[in-house]
C-alpha positions as CSV (number, residue, x, y, z in Angstrom):
1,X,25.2,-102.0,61.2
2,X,23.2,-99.8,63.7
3,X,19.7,-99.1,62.6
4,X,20.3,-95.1,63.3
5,X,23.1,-95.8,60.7
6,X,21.2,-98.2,58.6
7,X,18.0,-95.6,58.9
8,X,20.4,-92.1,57.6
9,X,21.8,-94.5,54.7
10,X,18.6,-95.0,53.6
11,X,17.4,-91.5,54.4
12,X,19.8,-90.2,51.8
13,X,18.9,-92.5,49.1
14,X,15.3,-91.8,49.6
15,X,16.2,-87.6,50.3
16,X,18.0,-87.9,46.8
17,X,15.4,-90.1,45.0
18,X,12.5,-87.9,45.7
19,X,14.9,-84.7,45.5
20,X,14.6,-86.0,41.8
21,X,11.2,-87.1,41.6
22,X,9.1,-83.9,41.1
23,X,6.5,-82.2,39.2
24,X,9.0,-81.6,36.3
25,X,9.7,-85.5,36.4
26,X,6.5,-86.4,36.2
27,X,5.6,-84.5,32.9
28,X,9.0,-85.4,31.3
29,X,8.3,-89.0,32.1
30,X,5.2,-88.8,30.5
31,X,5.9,-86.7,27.3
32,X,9.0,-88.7,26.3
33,X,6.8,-91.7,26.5
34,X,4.4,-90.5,24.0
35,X,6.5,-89.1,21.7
36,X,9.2,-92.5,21.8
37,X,6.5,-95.0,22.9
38,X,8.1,-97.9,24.1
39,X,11.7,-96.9,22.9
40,X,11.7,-94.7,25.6
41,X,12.9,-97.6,27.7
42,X,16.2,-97.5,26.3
43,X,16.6,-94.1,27.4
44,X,15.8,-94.5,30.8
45,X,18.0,-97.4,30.8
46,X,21.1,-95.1,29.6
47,X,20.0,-92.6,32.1
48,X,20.3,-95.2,34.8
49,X,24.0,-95.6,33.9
50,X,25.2,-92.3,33.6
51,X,23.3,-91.2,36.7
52,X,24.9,-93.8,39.0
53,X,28.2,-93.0,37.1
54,X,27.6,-89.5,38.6
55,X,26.3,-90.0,41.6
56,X,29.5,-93.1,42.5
57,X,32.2,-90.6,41.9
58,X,30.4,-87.5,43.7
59,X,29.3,-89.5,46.9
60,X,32.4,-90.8,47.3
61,X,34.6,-87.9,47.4
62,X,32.3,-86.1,49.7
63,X,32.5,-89.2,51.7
64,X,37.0,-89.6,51.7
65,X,37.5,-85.9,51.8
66,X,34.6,-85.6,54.8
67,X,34.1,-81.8,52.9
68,X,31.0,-80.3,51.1
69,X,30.7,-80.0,47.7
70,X,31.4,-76.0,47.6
71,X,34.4,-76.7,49.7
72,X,35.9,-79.2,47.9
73,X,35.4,-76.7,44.8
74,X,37.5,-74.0,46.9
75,X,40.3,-76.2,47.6
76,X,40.2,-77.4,43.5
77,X,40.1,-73.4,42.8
78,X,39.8,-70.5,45.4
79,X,36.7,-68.9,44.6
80,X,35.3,-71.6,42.6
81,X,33.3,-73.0,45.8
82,X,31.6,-69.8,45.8
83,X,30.4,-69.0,42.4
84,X,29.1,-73.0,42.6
85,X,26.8,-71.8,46.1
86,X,25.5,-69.0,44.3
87,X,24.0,-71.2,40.9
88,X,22.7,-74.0,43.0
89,X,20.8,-71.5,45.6
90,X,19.2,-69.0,43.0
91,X,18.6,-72.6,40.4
92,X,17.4,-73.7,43.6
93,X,15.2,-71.3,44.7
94,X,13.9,-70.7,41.3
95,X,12.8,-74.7,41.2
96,X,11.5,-74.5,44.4
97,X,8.7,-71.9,43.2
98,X,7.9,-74.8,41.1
99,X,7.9,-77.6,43.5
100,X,5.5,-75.8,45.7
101,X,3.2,-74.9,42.9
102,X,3.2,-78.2,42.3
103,X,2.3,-79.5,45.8
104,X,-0.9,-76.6,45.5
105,X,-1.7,-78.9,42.2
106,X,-1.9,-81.6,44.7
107,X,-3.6,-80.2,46.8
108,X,-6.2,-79.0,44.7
109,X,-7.1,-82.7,42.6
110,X,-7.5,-84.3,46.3
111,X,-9.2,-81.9,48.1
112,X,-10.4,-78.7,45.7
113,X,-8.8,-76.1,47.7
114,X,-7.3,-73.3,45.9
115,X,-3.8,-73.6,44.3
116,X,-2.0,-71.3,46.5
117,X,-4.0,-72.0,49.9
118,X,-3.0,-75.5,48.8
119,X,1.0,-74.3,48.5
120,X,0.9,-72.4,51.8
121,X,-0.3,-75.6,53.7
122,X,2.2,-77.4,52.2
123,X,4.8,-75.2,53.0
124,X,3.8,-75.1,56.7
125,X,4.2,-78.5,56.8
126,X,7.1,-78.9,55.3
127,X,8.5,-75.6,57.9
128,X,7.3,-78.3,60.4
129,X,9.6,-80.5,59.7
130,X,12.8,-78.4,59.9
131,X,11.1,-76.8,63.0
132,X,11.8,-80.1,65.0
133,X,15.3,-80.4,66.6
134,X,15.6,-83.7,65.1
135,X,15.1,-82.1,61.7
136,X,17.4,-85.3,60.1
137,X,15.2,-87.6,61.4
138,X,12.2,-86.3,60.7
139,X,12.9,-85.6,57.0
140,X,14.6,-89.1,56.5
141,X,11.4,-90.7,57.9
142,X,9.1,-88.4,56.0
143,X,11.1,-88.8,52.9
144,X,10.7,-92.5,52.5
145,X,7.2,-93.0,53.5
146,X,6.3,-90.1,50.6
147,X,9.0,-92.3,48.3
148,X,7.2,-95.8,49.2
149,X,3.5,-94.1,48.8
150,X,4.2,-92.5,45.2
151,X,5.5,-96.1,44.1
152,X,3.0,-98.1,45.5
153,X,0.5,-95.9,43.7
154,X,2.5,-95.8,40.3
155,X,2.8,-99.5,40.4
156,X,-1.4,-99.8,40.8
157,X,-2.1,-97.4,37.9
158,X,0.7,-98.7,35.9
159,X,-1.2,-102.3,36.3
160,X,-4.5,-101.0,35.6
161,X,-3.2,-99.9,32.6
162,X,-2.2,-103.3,30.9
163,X,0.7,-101.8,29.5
164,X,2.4,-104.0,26.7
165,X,5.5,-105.5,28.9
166,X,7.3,-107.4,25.9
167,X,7.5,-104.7,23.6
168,X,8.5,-102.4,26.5
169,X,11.4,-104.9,27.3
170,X,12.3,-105.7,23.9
171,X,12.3,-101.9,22.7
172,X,14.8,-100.7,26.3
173,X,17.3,-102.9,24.6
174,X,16.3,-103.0,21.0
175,X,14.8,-98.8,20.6
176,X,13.8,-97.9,17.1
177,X,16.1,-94.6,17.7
178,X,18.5,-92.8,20.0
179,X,16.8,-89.6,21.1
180,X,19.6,-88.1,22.8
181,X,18.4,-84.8,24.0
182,X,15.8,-86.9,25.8
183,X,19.0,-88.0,27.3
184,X,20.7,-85.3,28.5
185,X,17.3,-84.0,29.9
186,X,16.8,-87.1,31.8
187,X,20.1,-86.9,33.4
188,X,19.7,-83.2,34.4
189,X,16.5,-84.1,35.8
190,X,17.9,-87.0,37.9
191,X,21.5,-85.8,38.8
192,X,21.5,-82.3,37.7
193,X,22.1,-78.9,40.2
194,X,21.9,-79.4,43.9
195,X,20.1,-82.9,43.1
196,X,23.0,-85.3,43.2
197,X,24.9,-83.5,46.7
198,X,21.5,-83.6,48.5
199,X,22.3,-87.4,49.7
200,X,26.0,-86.9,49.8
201,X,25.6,-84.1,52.3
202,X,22.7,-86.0,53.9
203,X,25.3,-88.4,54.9
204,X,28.4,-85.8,55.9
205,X,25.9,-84.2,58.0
206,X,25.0,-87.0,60.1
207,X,28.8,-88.2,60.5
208,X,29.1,-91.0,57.8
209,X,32.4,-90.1,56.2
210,X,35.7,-91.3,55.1
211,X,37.0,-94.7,53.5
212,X,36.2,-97.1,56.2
213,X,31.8,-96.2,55.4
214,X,32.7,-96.1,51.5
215,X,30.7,-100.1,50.9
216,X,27.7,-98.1,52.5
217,X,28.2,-94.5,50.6
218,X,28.0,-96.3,47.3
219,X,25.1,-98.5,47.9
220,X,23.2,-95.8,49.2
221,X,24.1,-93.4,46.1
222,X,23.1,-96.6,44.2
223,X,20.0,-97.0,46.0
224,X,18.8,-93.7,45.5
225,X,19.2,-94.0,41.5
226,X,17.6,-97.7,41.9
227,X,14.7,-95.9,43.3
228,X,14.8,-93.1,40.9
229,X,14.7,-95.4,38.2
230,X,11.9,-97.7,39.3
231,X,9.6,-95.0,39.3
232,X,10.5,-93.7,36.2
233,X,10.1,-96.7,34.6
234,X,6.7,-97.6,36.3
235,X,5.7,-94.2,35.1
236,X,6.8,-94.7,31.8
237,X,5.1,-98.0,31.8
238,X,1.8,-96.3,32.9
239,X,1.9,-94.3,30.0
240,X,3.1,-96.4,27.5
241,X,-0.3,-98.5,28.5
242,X,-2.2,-96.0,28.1
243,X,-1.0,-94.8,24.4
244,X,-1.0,-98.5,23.0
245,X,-4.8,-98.5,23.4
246,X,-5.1,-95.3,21.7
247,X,-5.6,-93.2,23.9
248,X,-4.9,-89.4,24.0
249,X,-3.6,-87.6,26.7
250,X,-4.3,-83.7,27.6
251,X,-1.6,-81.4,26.4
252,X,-2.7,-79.7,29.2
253,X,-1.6,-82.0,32.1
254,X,-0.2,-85.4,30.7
255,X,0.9,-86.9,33.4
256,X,-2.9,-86.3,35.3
257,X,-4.6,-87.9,32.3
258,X,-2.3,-90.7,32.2
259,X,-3.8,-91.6,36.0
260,X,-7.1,-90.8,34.9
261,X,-7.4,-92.8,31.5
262,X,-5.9,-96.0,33.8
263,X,-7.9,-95.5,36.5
264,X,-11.0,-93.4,36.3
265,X,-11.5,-90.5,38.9
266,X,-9.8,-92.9,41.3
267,X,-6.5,-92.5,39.2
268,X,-7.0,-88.6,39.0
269,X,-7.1,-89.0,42.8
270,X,-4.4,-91.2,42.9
271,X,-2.4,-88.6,41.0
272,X,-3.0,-85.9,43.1
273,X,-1.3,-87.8,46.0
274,X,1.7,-88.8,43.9
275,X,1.9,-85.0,42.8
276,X,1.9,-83.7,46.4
277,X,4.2,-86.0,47.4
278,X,6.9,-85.8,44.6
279,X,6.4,-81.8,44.9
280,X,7.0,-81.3,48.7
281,X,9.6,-83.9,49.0
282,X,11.4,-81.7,46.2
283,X,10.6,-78.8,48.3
284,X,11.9,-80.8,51.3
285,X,15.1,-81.6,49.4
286,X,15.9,-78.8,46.7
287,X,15.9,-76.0,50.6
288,X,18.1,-78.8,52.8
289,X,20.6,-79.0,49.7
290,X,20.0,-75.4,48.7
291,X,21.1,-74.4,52.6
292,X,23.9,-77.0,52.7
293,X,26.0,-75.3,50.1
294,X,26.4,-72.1,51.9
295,X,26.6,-72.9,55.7
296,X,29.8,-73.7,55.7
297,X,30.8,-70.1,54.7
298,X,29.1,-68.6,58.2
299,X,29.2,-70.1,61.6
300,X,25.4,-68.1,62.1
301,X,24.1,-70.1,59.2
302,X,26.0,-73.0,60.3
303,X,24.3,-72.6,63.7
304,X,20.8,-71.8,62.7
305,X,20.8,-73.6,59.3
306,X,17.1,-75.2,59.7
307,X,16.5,-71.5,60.9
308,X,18.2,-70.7,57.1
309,X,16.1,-73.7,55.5
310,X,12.8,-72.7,56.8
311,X,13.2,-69.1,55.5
312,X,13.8,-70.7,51.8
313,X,10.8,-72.3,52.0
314,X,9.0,-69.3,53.2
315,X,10.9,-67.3,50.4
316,X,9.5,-69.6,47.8
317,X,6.3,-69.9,49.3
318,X,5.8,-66.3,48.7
319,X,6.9,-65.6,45.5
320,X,5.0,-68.3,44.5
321,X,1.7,-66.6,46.1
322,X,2.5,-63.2,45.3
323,X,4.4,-63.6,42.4
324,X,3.7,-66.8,40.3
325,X,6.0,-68.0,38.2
326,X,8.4,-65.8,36.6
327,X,9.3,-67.7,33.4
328,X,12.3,-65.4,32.5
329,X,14.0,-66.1,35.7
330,X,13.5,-69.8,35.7
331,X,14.5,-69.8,32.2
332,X,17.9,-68.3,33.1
333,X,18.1,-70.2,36.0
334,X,17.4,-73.2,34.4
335,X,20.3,-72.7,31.8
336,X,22.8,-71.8,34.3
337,X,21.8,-75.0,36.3
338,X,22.8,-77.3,33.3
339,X,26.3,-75.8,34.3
340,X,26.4,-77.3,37.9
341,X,26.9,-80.6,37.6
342,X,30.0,-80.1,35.4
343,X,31.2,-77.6,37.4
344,X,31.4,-79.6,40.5
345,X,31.8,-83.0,39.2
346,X,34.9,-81.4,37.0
347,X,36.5,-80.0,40.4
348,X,35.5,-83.3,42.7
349,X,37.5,-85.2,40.0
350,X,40.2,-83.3,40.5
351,X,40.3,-83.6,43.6
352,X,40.4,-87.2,43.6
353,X,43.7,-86.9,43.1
354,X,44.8,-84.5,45.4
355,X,46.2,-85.8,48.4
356,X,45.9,-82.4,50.4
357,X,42.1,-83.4,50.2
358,X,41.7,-86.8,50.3
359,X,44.8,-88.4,51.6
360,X,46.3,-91.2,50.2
361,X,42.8,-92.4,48.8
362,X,43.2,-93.6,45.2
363,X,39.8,-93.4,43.1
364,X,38.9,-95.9,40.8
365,X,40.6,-94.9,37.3
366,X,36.8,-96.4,35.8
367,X,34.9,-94.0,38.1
368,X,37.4,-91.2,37.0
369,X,36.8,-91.5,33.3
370,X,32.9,-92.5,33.5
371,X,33.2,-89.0,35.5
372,X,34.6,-86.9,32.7
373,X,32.7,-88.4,29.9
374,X,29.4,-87.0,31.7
375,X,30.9,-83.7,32.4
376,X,32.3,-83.2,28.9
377,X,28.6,-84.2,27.8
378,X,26.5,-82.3,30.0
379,X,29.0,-79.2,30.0
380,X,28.3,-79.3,26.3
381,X,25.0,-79.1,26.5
382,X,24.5,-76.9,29.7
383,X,26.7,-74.6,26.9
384,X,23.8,-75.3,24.0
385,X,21.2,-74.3,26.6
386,X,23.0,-71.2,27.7
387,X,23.4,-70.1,24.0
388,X,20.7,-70.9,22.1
389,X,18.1,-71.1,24.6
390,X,18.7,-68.5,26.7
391,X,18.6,-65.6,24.6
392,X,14.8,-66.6,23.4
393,X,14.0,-65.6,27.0
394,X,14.5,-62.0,26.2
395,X,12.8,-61.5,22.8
């Protein structure tokens, strides 16, 4: 294998891992973990499964039909491709207000600046990036040194922590109780939206397609959950650590208290790298993904797409600054992200089996019905969300 080939493999992997791994995944790590304690392992062992059940059957249709997600969608159902765009760019666009508000957070523990001064430097560095012709490159590279540095990090305060390793093992196999909204929440947090297509049309983009790179696509969609994973689980274990010696954490920012009660101010520093790095690697991610889904409807976006990709970021960027967060439109957008993954994992299962889009490839009848459990599921509860959570937005 070539190492440009062997380098974009691993670029998408990393571009999905840390597409997951943001500000949102931090805190949810670290809540769970104190309200499960140590049977918190068993959920992010279920996770794991149903993640790289996900991400198997999505990768590898992308990769036999050599199409984007939205356009596999339109050939499923004509129009469908379209009304799929539009969620993952506004959900998108919505997150990415929060993915740069967390990379000011960052920005702020390491170096005191301001949160927004510390947003808008971010930003320019992530525009940067795109800026450079070799844009896929650049982000691949950039991508897994951020990935390798937030692990290595973890791993230190999860050590410092002395976290109770038998119990944690025992419990991930043995829980106490099935919390299965944690579940579902994990699993929109890890594969949801435009998360699990970001490495799949990583890959399309740079050429690796069709059945004879399918042993590469799907250990690189299983890398990137491997990676996923790992971190969540040294996360967890950080936490879990530092709640079996009684400690409490602030309400106010678990996850930072979780690197400062391991590790003293160093920790707190410590966590303001991992922060800034899990935030503007979203950013990186959530605006390459976001773009990817509607440049195939224009041959001037196609053309100009890191043109298209810098001007999200500069969009989010701004509203961020000038704006804040506006809870009631991430709170819609939120819900109608839950609907994604269904949505296109329903129509790339479908077209599995079309021979108009994928020739005379025959998906696995295992990856098929592993598919459709986890869209039933999450399309149920992307439904509970839209119904029962949404309307509290508006009272």
């Amino acid at each position: 294998m070539k190492e440009s080939k062997l380098s974009v493999l691993l670029g998408a992997a990393f571009l999905m891992a840390t597409s997951a791994i943001g500000p949102g995944f931090l805190t949810q790590t670290t809540v769970f973990t104190e309200n499960l304690g140590a049977s918190f392992g068993f959920v992010i062992l279920v996770t794991i499964i149903v993640d790289i059940g996900a991400q198997l059957n999505v990768w590898r249709i992308i990769a036999v039909s050599k199409l984007h997600g939205q356009d596999i969608a339109n050939s499923v159902f004509p129009g469908l491709g379209y009304f799929v765009a539009a969620l993952v760019v506004a959900g998108g666009l919505a997150f990415n207000i929060g993915n740069v508000g967390g990379c000011g957070l960052g920005i702020n523990v390491l170096f005191g600046i301001g949160p927004i001064p510390g947003a808008i430097i971010s930003a320019a560095i992530a525009v940067f990036i795109f800026v450079n012709k070799e844009a896929g490159k650049s982000m691949d590279r950039f991508t897994q040194i951020a990935g390798f540095c937030m692990l290595i990090l973890t791993i230190y305060v999860a050590i410092t922590s002395s976290p109770p390793v038998g119990l944690a093992v025992e419990k991930t196999f043995l829980p106490d109780g099935v919390d299965f909204m944690s579940i579902v929440t994990l699993v929109g947090g890890s594969v949801g939206g435009y998360i699990t297509f970001a490495g799949g049309h990583r890959l399309l983009d740079a050429g690796i397609a069709g059945k004879e790179n399918l042993p590469e696509v799907t250990r690189s969609s299983v890398t990137g959950i491997a990676i996923t994973g790992i971190m969540r689980m040294v996360l967890f274990l950080a936490a879990l650590g530092v709640i079996s010696h009684g400690m409490q954490l602030d309400p106010a920012n678990p996850p930072a208290s979780v690197f400062r009660l391991a590790a003293g101010e160093v920790g707190y520093k410590i966590f303001g790298v991992v922060m800034w790095a899990a935030a503007i690697t979203s950013v990186i991610g959530c605006a390459y993904t976001s773009v990817s889904f509607i440049r195939t409807f224009s041959k001037k976006i196609d053309e100009h797409y890191r043109f298209a990709i810098i001007v999200f970021i500069i969009v989010s960027t701004f509203i961020f600054a000038f704006i804040g967060h506006p809870v009631k439109v991430l709170i819609i957008v939120g819900a109608l992200n839950g609907l994604i993954l269904p949505i296109t994992l329903g129509s790339l299962l479908l077209a599995a089996n079309m021979t108009k889009i994928v020739g005379d490839y025959k998906h696995p009848l295992w990856m098929s019905i592993f598919g459709w459990i986890i869209v039933v599921v999450m399309l149920y509860m992307g439904g509970y969300t839209m119904f029962s959570i949404l309307p509290q937005a508006f009272k």
